[in-house]
C-alpha positions in Angstrom: 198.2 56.8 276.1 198.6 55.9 272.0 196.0 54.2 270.6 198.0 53.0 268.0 196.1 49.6 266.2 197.9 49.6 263.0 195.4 52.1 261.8 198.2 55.2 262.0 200.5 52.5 259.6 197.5 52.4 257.4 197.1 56.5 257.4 201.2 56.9 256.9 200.8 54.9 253.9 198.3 56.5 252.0 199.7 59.9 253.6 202.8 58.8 251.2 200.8 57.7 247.9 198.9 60.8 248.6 201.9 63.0 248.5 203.8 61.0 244.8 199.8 60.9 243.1 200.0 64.8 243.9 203.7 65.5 242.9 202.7 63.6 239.4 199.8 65.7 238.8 202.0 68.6 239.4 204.8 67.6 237.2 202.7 66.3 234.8 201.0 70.2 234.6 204.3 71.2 234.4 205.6 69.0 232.0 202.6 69.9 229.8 203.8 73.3 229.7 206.9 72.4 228.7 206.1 70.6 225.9 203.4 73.5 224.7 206.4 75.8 225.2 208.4 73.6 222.7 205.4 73.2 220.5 205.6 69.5 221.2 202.4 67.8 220.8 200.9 65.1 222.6 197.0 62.9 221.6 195.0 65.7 222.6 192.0 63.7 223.6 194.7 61.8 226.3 196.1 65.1 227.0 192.4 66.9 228.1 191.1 63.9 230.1 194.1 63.5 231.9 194.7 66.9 232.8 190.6 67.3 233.8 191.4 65.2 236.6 194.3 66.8 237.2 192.7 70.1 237.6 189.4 68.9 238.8 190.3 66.6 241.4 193.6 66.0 242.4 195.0 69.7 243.0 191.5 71.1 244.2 191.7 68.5 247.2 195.3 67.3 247.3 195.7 69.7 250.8 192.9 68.4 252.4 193.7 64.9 251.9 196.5 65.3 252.8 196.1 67.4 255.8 193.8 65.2 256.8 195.8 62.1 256.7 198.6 63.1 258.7 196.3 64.4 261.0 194.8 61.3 261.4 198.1 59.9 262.0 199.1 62.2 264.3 195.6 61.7 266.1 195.9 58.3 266.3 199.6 58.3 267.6 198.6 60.6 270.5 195.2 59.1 271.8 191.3 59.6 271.8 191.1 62.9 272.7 193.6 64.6 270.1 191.9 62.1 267.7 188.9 63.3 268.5 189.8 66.4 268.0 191.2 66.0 264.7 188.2 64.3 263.1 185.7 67.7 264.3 188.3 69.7 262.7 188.2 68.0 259.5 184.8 67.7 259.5 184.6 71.0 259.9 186.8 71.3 256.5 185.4 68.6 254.7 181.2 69.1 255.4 181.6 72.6 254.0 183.3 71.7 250.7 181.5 68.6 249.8 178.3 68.5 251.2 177.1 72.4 251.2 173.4 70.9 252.2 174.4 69.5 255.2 176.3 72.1 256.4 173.4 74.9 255.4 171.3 72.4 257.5 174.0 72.9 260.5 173.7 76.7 260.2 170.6 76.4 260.5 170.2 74.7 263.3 172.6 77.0 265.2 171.2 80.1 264.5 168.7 79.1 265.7 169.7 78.0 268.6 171.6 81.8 269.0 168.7 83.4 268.0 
């Protein structure tokens, strides 16, 4: 049985803002090319900041989050066990990548637990 609170409306919706903020960044690379290509200059300073977040945040993580929302969604459509689910599998995606400490601590833990 669906647990469906209004949560997996929530999750749709920034599933879709997710998806236009990363096909702007990726035009916006692309259109930056474009214009280098026809020697068209833009305010450099504007140009470097916001391709730095381009670069540095939105394409390095745009799968995950948005992996992870519909995931969430999906999760949350089908009940407490596939959400469940979900959530250890993107912990196991997100734990690694943004918190290397904690997940050395896990390791750890683990191994010794094996060993």
């Amino acid at each position: 049985m669906a647990h469906n609170n209004g949560l997996s409306e929530l999750l749709d919706k920034l599933a879709k803002l997710a998806s236009v903020v990363i096909l702007f960044a990726l035009g916006f690379r692309m259109l930056l090319v474009l214009l280098n290509a026809l020697n068209i200059q833009l305010p450099a300073e504007l140009v470097a900041q916001v391709y730095d977040v381009i670069i540095n945040y939105i394409l390095p993580n745009a799968a995950l989050v948005l992996a992870g929302l519909v995931a969430l969604e999906w999760g949350f459509n089908k009940g407490l066990l596939q959400t469940i689910f979900v959530i250890i599998l993107l912990a196991l995606c997100v734990i690694p990548q943004f918190f290397p400490e904690i997940w050395e601590q896990i390791l750890g833990t683990l191994s010794g637990f094996a060993g």
